[in-house]
C-alpha positions in Angstrom: 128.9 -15.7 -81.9 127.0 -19.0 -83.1 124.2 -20.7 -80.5 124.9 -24.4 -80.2 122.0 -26.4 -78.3 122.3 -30.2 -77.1 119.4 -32.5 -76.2 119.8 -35.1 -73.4 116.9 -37.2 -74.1 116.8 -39.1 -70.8 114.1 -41.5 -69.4 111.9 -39.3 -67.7 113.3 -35.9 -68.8 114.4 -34.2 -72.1 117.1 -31.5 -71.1 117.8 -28.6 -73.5 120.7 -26.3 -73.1 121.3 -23.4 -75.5 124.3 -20.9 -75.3 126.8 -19.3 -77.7 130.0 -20.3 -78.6 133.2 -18.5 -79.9 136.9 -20.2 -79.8 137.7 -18.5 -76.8 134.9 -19.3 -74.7 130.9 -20.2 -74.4 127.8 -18.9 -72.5 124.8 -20.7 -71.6 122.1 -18.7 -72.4 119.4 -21.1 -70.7 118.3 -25.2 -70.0 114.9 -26.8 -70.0 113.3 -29.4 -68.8 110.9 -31.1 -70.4 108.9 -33.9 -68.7 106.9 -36.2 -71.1 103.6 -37.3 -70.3 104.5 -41.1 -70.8 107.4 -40.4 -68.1 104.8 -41.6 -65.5 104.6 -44.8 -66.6 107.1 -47.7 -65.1 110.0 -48.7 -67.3 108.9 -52.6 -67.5 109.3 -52.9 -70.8 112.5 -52.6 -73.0 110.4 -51.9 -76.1 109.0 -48.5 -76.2 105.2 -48.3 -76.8 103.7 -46.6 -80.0 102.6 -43.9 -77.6 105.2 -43.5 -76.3 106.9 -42.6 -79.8 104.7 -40.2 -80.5 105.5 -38.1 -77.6 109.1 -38.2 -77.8 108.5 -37.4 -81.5 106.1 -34.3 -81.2 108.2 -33.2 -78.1 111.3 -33.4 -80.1 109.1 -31.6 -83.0 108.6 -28.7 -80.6 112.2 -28.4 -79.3 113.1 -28.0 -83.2 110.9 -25.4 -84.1 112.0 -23.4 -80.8 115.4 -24.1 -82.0 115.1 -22.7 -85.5 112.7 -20.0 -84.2 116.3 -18.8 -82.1 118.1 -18.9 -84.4 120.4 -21.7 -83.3 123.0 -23.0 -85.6 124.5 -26.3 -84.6 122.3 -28.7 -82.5 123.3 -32.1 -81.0 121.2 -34.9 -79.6 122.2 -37.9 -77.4 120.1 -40.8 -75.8 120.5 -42.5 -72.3 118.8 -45.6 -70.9 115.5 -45.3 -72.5 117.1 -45.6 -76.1 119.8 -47.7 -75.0 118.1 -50.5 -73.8 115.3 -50.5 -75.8 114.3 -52.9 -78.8 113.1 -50.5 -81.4 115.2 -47.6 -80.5 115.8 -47.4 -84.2 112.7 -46.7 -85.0 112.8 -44.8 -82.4 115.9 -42.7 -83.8 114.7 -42.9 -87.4 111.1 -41.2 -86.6 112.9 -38.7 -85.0 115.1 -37.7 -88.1 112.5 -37.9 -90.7 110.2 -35.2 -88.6 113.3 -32.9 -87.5 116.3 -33.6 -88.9 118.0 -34.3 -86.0 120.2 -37.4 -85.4 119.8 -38.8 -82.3 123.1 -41.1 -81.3 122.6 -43.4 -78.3 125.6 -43.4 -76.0 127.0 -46.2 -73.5 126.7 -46.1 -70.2 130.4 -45.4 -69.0 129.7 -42.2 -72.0 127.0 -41.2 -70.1 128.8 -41.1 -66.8 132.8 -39.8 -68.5 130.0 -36.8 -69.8 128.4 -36.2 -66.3 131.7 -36.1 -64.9 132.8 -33.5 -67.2 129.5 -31.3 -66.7 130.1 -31.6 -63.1 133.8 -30.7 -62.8 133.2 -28.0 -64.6 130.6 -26.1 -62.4 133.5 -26.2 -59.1 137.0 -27.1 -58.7 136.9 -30.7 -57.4 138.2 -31.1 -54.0 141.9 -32.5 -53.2 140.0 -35.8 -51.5 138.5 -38.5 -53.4 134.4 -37.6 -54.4 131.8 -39.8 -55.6 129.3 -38.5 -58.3 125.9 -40.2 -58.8 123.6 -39.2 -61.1 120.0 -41.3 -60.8 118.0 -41.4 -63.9 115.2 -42.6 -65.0 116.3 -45.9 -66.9 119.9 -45.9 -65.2 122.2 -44.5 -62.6 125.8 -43.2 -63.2 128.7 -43.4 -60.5 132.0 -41.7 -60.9 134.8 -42.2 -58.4 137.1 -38.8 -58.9 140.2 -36.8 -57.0 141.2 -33.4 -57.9 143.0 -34.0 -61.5 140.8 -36.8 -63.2 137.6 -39.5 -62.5 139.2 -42.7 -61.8 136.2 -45.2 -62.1 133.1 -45.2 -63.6 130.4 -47.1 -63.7 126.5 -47.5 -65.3 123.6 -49.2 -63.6 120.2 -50.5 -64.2 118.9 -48.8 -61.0 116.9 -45.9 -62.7 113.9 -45.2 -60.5 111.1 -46.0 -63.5 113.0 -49.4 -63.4 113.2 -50.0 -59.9 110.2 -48.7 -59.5 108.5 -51.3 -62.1 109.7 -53.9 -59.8 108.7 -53.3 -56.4 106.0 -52.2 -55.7 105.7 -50.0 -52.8 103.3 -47.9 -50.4 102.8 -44.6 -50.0 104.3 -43.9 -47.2 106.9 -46.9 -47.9 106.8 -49.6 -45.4 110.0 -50.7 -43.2 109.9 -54.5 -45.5 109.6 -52.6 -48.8 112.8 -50.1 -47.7 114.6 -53.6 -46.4 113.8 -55.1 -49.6 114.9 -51.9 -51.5 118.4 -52.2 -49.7 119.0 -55.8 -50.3 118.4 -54.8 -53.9 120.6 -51.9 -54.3 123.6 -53.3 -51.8 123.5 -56.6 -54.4 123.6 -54.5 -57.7 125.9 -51.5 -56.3 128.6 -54.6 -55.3 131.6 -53.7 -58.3 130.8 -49.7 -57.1 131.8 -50.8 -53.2 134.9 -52.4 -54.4 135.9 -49.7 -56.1 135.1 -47.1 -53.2 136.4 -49.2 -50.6 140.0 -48.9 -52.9 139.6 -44.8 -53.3 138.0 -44.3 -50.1 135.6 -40.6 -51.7 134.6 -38.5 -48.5 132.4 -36.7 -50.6 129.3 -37.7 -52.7 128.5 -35.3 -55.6 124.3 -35.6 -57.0 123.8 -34.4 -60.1 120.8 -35.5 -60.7 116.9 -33.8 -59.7 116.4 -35.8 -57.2 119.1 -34.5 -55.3 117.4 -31.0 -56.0 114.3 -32.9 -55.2 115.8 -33.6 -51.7 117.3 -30.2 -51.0 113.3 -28.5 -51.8 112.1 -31.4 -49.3 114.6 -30.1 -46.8 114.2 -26.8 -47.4 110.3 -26.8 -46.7 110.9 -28.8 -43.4 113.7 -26.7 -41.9 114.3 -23.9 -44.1 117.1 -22.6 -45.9 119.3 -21.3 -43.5 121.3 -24.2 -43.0 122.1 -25.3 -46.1 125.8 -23.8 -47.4 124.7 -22.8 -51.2 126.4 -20.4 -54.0 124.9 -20.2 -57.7 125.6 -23.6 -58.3 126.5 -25.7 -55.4 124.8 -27.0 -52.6 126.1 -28.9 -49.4 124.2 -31.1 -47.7 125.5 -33.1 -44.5 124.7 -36.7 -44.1 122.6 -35.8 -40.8 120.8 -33.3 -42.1 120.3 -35.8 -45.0 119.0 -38.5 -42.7 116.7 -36.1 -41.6 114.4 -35.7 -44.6 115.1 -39.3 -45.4 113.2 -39.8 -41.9 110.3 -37.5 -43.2 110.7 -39.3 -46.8 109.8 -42.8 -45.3 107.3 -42.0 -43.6 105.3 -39.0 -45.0 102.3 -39.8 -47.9 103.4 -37.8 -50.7 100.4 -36.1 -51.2 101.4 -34.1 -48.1 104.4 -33.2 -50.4 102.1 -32.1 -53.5 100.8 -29.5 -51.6 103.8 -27.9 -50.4 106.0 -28.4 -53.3 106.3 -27.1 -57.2 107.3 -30.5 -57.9 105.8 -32.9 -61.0 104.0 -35.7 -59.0 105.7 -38.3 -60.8 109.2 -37.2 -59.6 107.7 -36.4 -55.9 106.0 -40.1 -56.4 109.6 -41.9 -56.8 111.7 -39.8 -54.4 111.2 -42.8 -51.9 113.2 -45.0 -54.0 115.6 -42.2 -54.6 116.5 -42.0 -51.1 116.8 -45.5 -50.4 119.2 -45.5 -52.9 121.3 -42.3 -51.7 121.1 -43.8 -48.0 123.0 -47.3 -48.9 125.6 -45.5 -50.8 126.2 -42.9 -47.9 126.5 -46.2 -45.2 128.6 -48.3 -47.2 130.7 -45.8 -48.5 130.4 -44.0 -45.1 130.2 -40.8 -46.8 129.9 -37.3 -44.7 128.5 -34.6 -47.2 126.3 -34.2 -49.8 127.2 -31.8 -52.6 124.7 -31.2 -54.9 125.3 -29.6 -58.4 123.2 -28.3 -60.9 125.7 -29.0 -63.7 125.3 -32.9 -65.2 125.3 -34.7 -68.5 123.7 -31.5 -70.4 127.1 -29.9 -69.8 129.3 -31.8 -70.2 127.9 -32.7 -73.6 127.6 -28.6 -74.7 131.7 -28.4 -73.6 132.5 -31.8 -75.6 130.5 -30.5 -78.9 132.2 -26.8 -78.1 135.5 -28.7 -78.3 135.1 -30.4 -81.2 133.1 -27.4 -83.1 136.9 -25.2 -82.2 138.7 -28.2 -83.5 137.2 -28.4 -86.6 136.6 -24.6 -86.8 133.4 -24.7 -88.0 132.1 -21.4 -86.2 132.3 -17.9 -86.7 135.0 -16.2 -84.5 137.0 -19.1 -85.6 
C-alpha cells in the first residue's frame, strides 16, 4: 500500500492526515493538529504579516520532513480563508514551494464546505431528516444544508472567530451588550443561510469544527460524561444541554477554564464567540440536537485525492 497525506492549512490550525491507500480501500493511520504561534493574533488584516510567513513556512518545513521521514508518497495541500482572502497569498504559496516542494492550491469557499460535507458523511450514515453542518473556522464558517442522499445548499461566510473576534471587542466574561451585539451581527450576515433553512426545514445541526469539541470538553468538565450519547466518532449533544454550558460560557472568565481544561488558550479565549454563533443558528433554525463529528474538511479531501489517485492509477495495488 502507498501513504497519501493532505494538509488543510486553515486560519488558526494546520491539519495533517496520513493513511494508506490501495484501489479497494484506505486507512487513516493518524491526524494532527498543529496550532501556529501567530494563530493568536486577530485576523484584521487581509495581508499576511512577514511573521506570519515565516511560521507557516517553517511549520510547513517540518510537516515535510515528517512526511518524507514516513515514507509518504503522494502529499496534497489546500488553503482556506487565511490564503483565500489574503493579498499576498502568492507569495505566500510560492515561499511555500520553493522550501518544500509542495503546491499549495487555495480553494473557494462553497469547495471548502462541498469537502466538509464529504468528510462528514462519510464518518455516519446521514439521517433520513434534513441536517445542517457548520464548520467555524478561523477566517470563515461553512454551512451545508443536507438529507440522506446528497447536501442541497451550501454556503461560506466571513464569520471566522479571528475575524469576528478582530471586530468586537469583548470581556472576559462577555457582557449581555457585547452577546446582543454579537447576535445582531451574526442574524444580519447568516440572512441567505435562514432562507435556505426555513425552505429544508434540518432538525439536526452537524459541528465539525473544534469548537464543537471545545464545547463537548466544556460540558463534560461541568456535568460529566454520562449524559452525552457518544461512539468512536459521533457525539450528540441536545439543545438543553447545550444551553447549559452556553450559560456557564457567558458568564465564566476563561481563566477558570485554563485550569481545568487541555485546551490552547487561544481557542478557550474565542469559544465565547463560538457559542454565540452556535446559539443564533439553533433559535432561528429551531434546531433540537447537536451532533458533533470528528470527521471535517481533512477527510473529505484524503477521499477526494484517493478518488482521483484510483482514477488515474497512479498507486501500487492499482
Amino acid at each position: 500500500m502507498s501513504k497519501l497525506a493532505v494538509i488543510d492549512l486553515g486560519t488558526n490550525v494546520i491539519n495533517v492526515l496520513v493513511g494508506e491507500i490501495d484501489r479497494e480501500k484506505y486507512t487513516v493511520l493518524y491526524e494532527e493538529k498543529i496550532i501556529r504561534a501567530m494563530a493568536q493574533e486577530p485576523l484584521d488584516s487581509t495581508h499576511i504579516s512577514l511573521e506570519e510567513q515565516k511560521n507557516i513556512v517553517n511549520t510547513m518545513v517540518t510537516i515535510r520532513k515528517k512526511l518524507d521521514a514516513e515514507g509518504v508518497r503522494f502529499m496534497v495541500a489546500k488553503a482556506t480563508s487565511l490564503l483565500r482572502d489574503a493579498s499576498n497569498a502568492a507569495e505566500v504559496i510560492k515561499a511555500i514551494c520553493s522550501e518544500t516542494d509542495i503546491r499549495v492550491e487555495i480553494i473557494s469557499g462553497i469547495d471548502e464546505a462541498m469537502l466538509i460535507y464529504q468528510g462528514v458523511a462519510s464518518s455516519f450514515g446521514l439521517t433520513d431528516r434534513d441536517g445542517l453542518i457548520v464548520d467555524i473556522g478561523g477566517g470563515s464558517v461553512e454551512c451545508i444544508i443536507f438529507d440522506h442522499l446528497q447536501s442541497l445548499w451550501a454556503g461560506s461566510f466571513k464569520l471566522g472567530i479571528r475575524r469576528v473576534a478582530a471586530q468586537f471587542p469583548y470581556n472576559a466574561p462577555i457582557t449581555p451588550l457585547q452577546v446582543a451585539l454579537l447576535e445582531d451581527y451574526y442574524r444580519t450576515a447568516l440572512a441567505p443561510l435562514f432562507v435556505e433553512t426555513k425552505l429544508y426545514r434540518p432538525s439536526q445541526l452537524v459541528g465539525s469544527s473544534g469548537a464543537f469539541r471545545t464545547l463537548l470538553m466544556l460540558y463534560k468538565s461541568y456535568y460529566g460524561a454520562s449524559a452525552i450519547e457518544t461512539n468512536s466518532s459521533i457525539k450528540r449533544v441536545s439543545a438543553e444541554q447545550f444551553f447549559k454550558i452556553y450559560e456557564i460560557i457567558r458568564t465564566t472568565p476563561v481563566d477558570i477554564w485554563q485550569k481545568q481544561l487541555a485546551i490552547e488558550p487561544v481557542f478557550l479565549k474565542l469559544i465565547p464567540l463560538s457559542a454565540v454563533l452556535i446559539k443564533v443558528i439553533i433559535k432561528a433554525c429551531h434546531l433540537k440536537e447537536i451532533i458533533i463529528s470528528d470527521n471535517a474538511l481533512r477527510t473529505g479531501l484524503f477521499i477526494q485525492e484517493w478518488n482521483r489517485l484510483k482514477q488515474k492509477n497512479l498507486f501500487s495495488g492499482a
